[in-house]
N, C-alpha and C positions, 0 to 999 in steps of 0.2 A: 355689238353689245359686249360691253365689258363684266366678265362674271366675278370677277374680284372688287366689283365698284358696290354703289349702293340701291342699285336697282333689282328689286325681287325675280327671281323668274318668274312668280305667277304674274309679276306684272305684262307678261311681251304677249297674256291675251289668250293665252293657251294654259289647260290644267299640268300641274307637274305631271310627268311620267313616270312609271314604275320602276322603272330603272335609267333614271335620265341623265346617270353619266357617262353609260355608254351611248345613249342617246347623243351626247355634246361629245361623245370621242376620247374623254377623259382616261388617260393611262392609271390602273395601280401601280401606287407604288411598292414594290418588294422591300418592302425591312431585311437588309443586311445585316445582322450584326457583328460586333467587333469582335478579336479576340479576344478584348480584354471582358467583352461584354458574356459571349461565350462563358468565357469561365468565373463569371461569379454568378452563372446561373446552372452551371454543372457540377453533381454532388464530388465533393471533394474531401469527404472525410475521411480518417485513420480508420485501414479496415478494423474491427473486433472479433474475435472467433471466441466459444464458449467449450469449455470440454464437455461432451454430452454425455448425459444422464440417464437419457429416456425422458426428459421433459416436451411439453408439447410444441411442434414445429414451427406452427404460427404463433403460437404464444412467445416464443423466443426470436420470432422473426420481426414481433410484433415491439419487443424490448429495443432494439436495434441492430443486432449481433446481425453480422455480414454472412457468415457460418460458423462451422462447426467443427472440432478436433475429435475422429474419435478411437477408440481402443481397438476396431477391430473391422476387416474388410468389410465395407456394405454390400447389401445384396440391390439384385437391379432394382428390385420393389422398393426396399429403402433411398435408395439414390434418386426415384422418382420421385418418391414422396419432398427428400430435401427440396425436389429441384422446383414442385409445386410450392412450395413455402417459402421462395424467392432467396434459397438459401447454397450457399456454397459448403463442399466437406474436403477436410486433408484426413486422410487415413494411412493405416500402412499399406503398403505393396505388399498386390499378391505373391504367392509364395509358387505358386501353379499359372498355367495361361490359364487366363480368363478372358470371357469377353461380354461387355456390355451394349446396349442400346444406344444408339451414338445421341440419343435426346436422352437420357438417363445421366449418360456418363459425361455432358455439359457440368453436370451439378462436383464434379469432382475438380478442384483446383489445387491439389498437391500431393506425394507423397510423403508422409512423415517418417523421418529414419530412426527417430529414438526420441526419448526424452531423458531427461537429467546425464545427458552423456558428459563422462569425464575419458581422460584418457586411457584409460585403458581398454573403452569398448571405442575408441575410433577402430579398429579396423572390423568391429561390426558392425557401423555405419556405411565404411567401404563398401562392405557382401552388398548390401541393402542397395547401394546405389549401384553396383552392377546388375544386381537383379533388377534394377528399373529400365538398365540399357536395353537390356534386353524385352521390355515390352514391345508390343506394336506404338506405332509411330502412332496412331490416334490417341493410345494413352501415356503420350508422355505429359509427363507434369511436372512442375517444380518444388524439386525434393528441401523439407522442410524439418529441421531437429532444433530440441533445445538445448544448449549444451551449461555446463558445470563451470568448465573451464578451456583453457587453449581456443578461443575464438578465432584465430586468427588460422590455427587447423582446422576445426572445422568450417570456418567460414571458405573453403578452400575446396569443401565435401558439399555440402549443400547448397542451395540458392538463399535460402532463406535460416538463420542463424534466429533462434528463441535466447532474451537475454534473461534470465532469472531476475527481477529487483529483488530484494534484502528486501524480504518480509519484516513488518514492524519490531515485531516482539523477537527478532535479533541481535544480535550486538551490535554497537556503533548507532551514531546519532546521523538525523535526517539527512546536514549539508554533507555528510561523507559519504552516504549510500546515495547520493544525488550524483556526487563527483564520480563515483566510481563507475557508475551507470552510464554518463554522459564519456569515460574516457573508454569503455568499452566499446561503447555503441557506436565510435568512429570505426572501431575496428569490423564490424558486424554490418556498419551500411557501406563499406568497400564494395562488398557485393548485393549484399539486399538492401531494404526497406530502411531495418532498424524493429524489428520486434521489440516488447517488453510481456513479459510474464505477471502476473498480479494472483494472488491467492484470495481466495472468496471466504471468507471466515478462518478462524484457526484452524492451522494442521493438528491432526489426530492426536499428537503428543502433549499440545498444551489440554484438550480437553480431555482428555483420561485423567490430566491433574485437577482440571474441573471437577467430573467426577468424582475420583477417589472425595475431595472435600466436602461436596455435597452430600454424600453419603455419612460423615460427619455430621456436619453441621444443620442438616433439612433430612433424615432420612426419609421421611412422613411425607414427603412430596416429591414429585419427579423430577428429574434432572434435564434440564431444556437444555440440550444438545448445540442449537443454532450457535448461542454467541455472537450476534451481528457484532458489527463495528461498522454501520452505515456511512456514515460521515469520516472515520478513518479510512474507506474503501476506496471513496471517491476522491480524499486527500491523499491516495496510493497514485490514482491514479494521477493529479494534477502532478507531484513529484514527477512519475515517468513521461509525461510530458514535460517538463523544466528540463530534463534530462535529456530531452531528445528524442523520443520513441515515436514511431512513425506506422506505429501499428500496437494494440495491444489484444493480448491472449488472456484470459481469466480460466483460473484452474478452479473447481470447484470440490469440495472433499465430499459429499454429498447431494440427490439431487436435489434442487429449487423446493419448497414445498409452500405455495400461495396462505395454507390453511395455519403456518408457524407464525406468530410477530416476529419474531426476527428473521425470518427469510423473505415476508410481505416488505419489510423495510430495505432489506436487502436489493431485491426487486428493485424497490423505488429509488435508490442506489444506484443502480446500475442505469435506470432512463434519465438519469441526471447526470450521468459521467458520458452519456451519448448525445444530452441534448449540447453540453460543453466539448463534445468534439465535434459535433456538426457547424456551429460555432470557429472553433478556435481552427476546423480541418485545415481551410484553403491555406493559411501560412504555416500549417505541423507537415501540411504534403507537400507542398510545393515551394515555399517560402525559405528565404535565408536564414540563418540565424545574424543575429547585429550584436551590437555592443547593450549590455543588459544597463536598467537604470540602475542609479545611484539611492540610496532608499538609507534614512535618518536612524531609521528603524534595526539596531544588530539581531533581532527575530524573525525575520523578513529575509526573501530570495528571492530572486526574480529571471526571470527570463525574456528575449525579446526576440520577436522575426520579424522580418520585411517580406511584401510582395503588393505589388502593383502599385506604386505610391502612397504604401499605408506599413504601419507597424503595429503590431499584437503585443501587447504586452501583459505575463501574467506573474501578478504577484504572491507568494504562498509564505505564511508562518512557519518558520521552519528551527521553532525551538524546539531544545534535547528531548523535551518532554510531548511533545506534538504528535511524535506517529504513534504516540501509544495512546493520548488521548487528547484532543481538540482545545485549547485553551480560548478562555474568550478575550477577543484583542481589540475592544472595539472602546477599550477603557484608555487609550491614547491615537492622537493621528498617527498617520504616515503620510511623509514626506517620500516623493518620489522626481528624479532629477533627471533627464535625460537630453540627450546632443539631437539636434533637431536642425533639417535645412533652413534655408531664410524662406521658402516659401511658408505662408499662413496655414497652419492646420488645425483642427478641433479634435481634441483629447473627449474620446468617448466612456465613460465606466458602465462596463454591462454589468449588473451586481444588484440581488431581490427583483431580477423578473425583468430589469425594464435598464433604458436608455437614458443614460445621464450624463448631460452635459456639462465637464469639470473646465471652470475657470482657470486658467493655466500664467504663469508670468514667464515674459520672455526674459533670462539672463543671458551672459555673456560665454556659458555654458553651453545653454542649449533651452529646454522649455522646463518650468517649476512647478508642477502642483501640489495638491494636499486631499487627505481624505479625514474626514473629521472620525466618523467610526468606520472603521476598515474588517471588513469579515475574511477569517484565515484563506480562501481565495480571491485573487483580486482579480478581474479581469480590464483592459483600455484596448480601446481601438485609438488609433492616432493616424488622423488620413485627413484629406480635403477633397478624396475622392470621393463622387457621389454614389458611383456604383458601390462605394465599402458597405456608405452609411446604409443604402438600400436594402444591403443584402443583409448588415446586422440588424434593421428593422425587422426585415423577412423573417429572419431566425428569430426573432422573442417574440412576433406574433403568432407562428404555426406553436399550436400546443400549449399555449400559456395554462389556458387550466388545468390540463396534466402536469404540468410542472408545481404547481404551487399546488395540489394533492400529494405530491409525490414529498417535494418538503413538510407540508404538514404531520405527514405518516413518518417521518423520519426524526421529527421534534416532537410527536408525542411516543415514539417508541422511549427516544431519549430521556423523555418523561418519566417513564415507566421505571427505567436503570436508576435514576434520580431519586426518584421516591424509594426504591430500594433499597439502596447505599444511602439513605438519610435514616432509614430504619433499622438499618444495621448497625451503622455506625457510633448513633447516639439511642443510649436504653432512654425506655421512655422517662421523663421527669414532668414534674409537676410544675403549675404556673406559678405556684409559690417561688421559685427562686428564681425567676428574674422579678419580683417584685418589684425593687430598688434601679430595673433599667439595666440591670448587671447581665450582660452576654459574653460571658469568657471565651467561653466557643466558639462563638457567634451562631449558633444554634437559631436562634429566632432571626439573626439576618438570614439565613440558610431558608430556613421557612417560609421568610416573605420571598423571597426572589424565587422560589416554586411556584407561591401562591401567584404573582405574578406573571410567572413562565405560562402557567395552568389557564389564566384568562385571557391570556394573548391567542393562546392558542383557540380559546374556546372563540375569541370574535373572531380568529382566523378562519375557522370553518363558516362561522357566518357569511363572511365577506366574501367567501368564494362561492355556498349555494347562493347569496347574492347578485354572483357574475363580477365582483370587484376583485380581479384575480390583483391590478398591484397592490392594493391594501392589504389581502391576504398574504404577498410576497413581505412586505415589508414587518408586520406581524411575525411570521413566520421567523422569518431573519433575527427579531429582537426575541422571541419567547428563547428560542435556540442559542444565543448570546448568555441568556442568562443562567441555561441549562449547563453549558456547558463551563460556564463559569463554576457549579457547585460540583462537577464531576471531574475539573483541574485542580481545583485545593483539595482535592480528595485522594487524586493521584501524587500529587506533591507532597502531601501530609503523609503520603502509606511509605515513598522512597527516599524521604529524608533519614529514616536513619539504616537503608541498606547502602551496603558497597557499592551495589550497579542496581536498577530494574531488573535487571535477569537475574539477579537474587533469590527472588520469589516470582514465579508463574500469575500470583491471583494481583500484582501489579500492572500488568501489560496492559489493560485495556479497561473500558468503561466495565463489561459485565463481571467482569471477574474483581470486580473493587471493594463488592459487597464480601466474597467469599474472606476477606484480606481483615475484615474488622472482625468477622464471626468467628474466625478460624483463631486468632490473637486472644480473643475473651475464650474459645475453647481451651486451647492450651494452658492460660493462667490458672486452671481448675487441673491441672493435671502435673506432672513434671518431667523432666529433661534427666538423661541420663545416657550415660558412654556409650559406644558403640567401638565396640573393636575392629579397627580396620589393618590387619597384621602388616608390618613392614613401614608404615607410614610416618615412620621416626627417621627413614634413610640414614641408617648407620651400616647395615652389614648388605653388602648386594648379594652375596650368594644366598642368603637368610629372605631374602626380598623374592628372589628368584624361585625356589622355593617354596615358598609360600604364595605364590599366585603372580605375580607380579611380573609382568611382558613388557617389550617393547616392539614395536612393529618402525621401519623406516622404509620412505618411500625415496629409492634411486636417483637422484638428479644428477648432471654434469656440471652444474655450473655453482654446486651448494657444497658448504660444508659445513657437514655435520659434529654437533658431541653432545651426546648424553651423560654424564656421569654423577657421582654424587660428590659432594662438598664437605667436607669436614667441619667439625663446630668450629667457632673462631669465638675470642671474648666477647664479642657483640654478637653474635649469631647463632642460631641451633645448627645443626647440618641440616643440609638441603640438597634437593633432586636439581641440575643444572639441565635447563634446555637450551640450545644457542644453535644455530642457522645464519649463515656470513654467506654471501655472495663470494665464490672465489673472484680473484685480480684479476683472472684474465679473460671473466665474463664481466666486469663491472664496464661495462659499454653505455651505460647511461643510468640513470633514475630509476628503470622498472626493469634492472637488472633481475629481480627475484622479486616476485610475485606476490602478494598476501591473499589472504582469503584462502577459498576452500582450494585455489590454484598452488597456494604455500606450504598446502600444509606437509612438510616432509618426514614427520617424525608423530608418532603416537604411544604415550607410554599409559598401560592400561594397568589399573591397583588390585590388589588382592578381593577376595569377595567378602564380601560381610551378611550371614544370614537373617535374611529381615519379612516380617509378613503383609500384606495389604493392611490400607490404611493407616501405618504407621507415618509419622514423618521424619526426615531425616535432616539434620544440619549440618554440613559443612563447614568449618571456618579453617583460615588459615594465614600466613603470609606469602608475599611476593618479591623479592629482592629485585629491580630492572638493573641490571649491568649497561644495557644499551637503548638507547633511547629509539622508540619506534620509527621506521621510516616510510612507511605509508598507514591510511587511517585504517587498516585489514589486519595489522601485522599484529604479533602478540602473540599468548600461549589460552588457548581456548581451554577452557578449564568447564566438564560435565559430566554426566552422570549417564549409567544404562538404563535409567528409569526413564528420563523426559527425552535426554536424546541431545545432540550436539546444534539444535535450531533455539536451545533457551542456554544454551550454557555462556559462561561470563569470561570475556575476552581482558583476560590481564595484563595489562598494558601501564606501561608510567615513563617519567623521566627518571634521566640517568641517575641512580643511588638514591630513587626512589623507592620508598615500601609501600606494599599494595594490598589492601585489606584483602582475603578471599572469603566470600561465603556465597552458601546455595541453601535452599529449603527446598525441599522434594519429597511429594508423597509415594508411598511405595504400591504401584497401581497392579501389581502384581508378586505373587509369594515365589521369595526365589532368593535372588542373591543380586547382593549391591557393589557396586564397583566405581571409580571416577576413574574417568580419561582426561587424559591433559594431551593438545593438539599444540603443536609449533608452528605457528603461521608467518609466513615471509620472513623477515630478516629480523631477529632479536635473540635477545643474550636473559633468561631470567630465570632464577633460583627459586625454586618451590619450597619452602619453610612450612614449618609444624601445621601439619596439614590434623585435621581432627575432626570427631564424627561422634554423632549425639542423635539418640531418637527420643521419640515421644510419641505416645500414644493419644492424641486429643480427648478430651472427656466429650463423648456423642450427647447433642443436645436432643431429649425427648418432648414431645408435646405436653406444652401444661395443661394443668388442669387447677380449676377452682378450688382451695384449701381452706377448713376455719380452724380457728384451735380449739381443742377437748377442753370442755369445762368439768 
């Protein structure tokens, strides 16, 4: 009887048997699977750590986060609890023997030595790390710090190196804080991973300028603290992947708080930048990097990996004006080029929820396509493996309707900033003038493309308690397009006519865009007037010296230094000279002398000027460049003791270039006002008529209803 033929077995006369392949002798067969099979079914994402709060364990277990960074030894009770919440912790080394529960002290995967270390706490790093030598062997762990600078010393102390990204609302634009990121992080996966650092809303300095404003301009309402930047969060973190990052750390300045819009949105943030490294993991961990595509597009960056016959590629907007707020790019294609074997493969675009298959033309190049509206992250799978496709299935199907909750909540927050800054920005007018169709403003375009955003959204939510999560995706995607469309010309319109973004604080970001129109109409009710900042004419240094005026420089072997002052010439006032030259016989390559916070060798700090809360102050001034910058770090950081040297404005130019200066800073505290000017890496530039003006803003009170006296 042949059982592979067409005869039944019930036919040989006998009922089947209950189990009638062991009856006929019939072997299982064991499924093997491959390596390659293996691993596109084993999780492979970039670990995430959270710096902890006191938020709840599964709820943040439940976000994605890997584990947990935190401030101070856990006790056994806590390390259990981590360990029940399927979470990992890096703490600092004890200081004493201790000893824990060897199923407790599973949940511990590091020591941490320090954070924001520069060099002059490496050798209290060192202590930290012999004090670990000396643990017991069961709790050795891999010691883990973030460092400032000199990665390549402490990459030499640690196992694992934390790299700071250049928070947004810093100086320098996106592709330079990409590059710098990416030339570090060779240095920092010598021995580890490749960490990135990411900041969870603004640090404390930009919102105390919040503040002070708000207290201006809304005193009659409270001051929301959050400040999300959702969608710059998650475009923080697509940058540190373009860059290279092979793990990311999120600092928080505050704990989560579900019951804030802006921390709820945050949240949804965050399970969106997880469900994209679950996604992108297998080739950010394991993968090579390749040669990036060719892209039509000069706003557009891209990056590319390989692994197991397939390439990742992710594309990201990466205009000047991008990490401070989101432009909508979906108003021209992108063309995308890349060098491709001769075997066939299908160019996949994962992008609004779902799997799309992009028609490609083969050139003499390599493979061509196009994307008709392109949203500022792009993601393509490029394989003919089946296993890729399967696994990027897997990925958009686990979760889909949390995902498209998670964008919804993140476009009507957007929403919300939108409607604000339209009501800011423009006092209300009558329909009388636009009668004639006359929109100068574009006011009423402004309007409809809300009213627009506002119904996309609303069938968005339809479509998802529907269960049509891609319709919801696809909604989502265009309401948010259009949102972010009226919150780019808003940013664009507030920093056309400053020197830099870091000019003013209330331009950095969506929330603070509002504060930027109100604060402009406060001030015109009010007026401008001198501030004496003594010395600041740099004519007499001992008069300077005297009068408040320090200089602080920091040692290097391989720099040389000169501070002095300049004498008036017939084109010039005097000026304060800063300049920083690599000596000749360290000039060994390119990154002879260092920029950034690594450069900075010299600090000249200005006399004080007595000033009280809520005032504002203005800076202006000029810049002479004697020497033309040699990395995108380099320059003379020019700030204040009020906001702090993470907003201040990096003065930079070509050679016998002049360099507008100016700052706006409220005075968030009664005391005394100062500017610092920092010399970072290699440049030569004269600080000219530097000058100082305050104002008091006129506090707007709540109206009320008025008629005239008859």
């Amino acid at each position: 009887l042949n059982l592979n033929g067409l005869i039944p077995l019930t036919a040989t006369g006998g009922s089947l048997p209950a189990n009638w392949r062991e009856k006929w002798r019939w072997r299982y067969e064991v499924f093997k699977p491959s390596a390659e099979q293996r691993f596109w079914v084993s999780p492979n994402r970039p670990p995430t750590w959270l710096h902890y709060r006191g938020e709840s364990l599964p709820w943040v277990r439940s976000i994605g986060f890997a584990g947990l960074i935190l401030n101070e030894l856990p006790s056994e009770q806590q390390l259990g609890r981590i360990r029940e919440a399927e979470l990992g912790a890096i703490s600092p080394p004890p200081t004493h023997n201790v000893a824990f529960d060897a199923t407790a002290a599973q949940a511990l995967k590091g020591w941490s030595i320090g954070s924001a270390l520069d060099a002059r706490q490496s050798e209290v790093a060192r202590r930290q790390v012999q004090r670990v030598t000396q643990l017991p062997s069961e709790l050795r762990r891999p010691l883990v710090g973030e460092a400032l600078e000199h990665y390549w010393m402490f990459s030499r102390i640690a196992d694992e190196v934390i790299l700071p990204f250049p928070a947004p609302l810093t100086a320098g634009q996106t592709a330079e804080k990409i590059a710098w990121a990416a030339q570090n992080l060779e240095t920092t996966k010598k021995r580890g991973d490749g960490w990135v650092s990411l900041d969870v809303g603004p640090n404390p300095a930009l919102v105390d300028q919040l503040r002070a404003a708000h207290a201006i301009i809304a005193p009659q309402r409270e001051f929301d603290a959050v400040q999300a930047n959702p969608l710059g969060l998650r475009y923080q973190a697509a940058c540190a992947a373009v860059a290279g990052a092979r793990g990311l750390v999120f600092r928080t300045f505050k704990p989560l708080d579900l019951q804030a819009p802006g921390d709820s949105a945050t949240v949804a943030a965050l399970r969106w930048i997880h469900s994209d490294l679950a996604l992108w993991g297998p080739w950010m961990v394991s993968g090579q990097t390749s040669a990036a595509p060719t892209l039509d597009r000069p706003d557009y960056t891209a990056a590319a990996w390989n692994v197991s016959h397939s390439r990742l590629v992710i594309a990201l907007v990466s205009s000047p004006a991008a990490q401070h707020c989101l432009p909508s790019t979906g108003d021209q294609p992108l063309q995308l080029s890349l060098a491709s074997s001769a075997t066939p493969q299908q160019i996949l675009r994962v992008t609004e929820g779902r799997l799309q298959r992009v028609e490609a033309q083969a050139t003499p190049e390599g493979l061509q396509w196009r994307v008709e509206r392109p949203v500022p992250v792009e993601t393509f799978v490029i394989t003919s493996n089946p296993l890729v496709i399967d696994y990027v299935r897997g990925q958009l199907s686990g979760g889909a309707e949390q995902r498209v909750a998670d964008q919804l909540e993140i476009a009507s927050y957007n929403m919300g900033l939108a409607t604000q800054l339209v009501e800011a920005r423009y006092p209300p007018l009558e329909e009388s003038l636009f009668a004639d169709g006359d929109d100068p403003l574009g006011i009423r375009a402004t309007l409809r493309n809300l009213a627009i955003a506002q119904r996309q959204l609303d069938q968005g939510y339809q479509a998802m308690h529907s269960r049509q999560a891609m319709g919801a995706f696809t909604l989502a995607a265009r309401a948010s397009d259009l949102i972010q469309a009226v919150l780019a010309e808003a940013q664009q319109t507030a920093t056309s006519n400053l020197a830099t973004p870091q000019a003013s604080p209330f331009v950095l970001g969506p929330t603070s865009l509002g504060y930027h129109w109100q604060l402009a109409e406060a001030c015109a009710r009010s007026e401008w007037r001198p501030l004496d900042l003594p010395g600041a004419q740099f004519q007499d240094l001992q008069q300077m010296l005297s009068q408040g005026w320090s200089l602080e420089q920091r040692p290097l072997e391989q720099v040389d230094q000169q501070v002095e002052l300049v004498p008036a010439r017939s084109s010039s006032p005097p000026g304060l000279r800063l300049a920083a030259y690599a000596q000749t016989a360290h000039r060994a390559g390119p990154r002879a002398l260092a920029g950034g916070y690594e450069g900075a060798t010299a600090r000249v700090r200005s006399s004080a000027a007595a000033v009280r809360r809520g005032q504002l102050i203005r800076i202006s001034g000029k810049a002479r460049v004697l020497r033309a910058p040699t990395t995108a770090e380099s320059g003379i950081l020019l700030y204040d003791n009020q906001a702090g040297p993470s907003l201040g404005q990096l003065v930079r130019g070509q050679l016998g270039e002049v360099v507008d200066i100016e700052l706006y800073r409220f005075v968030v505290a009664d005391g005394e006002f100062r500017i610092l000017a920092e010399c970072r890496g290699e440049c030569d530039i004269i600080l000219e008529s530097l000058q100082a003006s305050v104002i008091e803003p006129a506090t707007n009170r709540q109206s009320f209803l008025t008629f005239p006296s008859e």
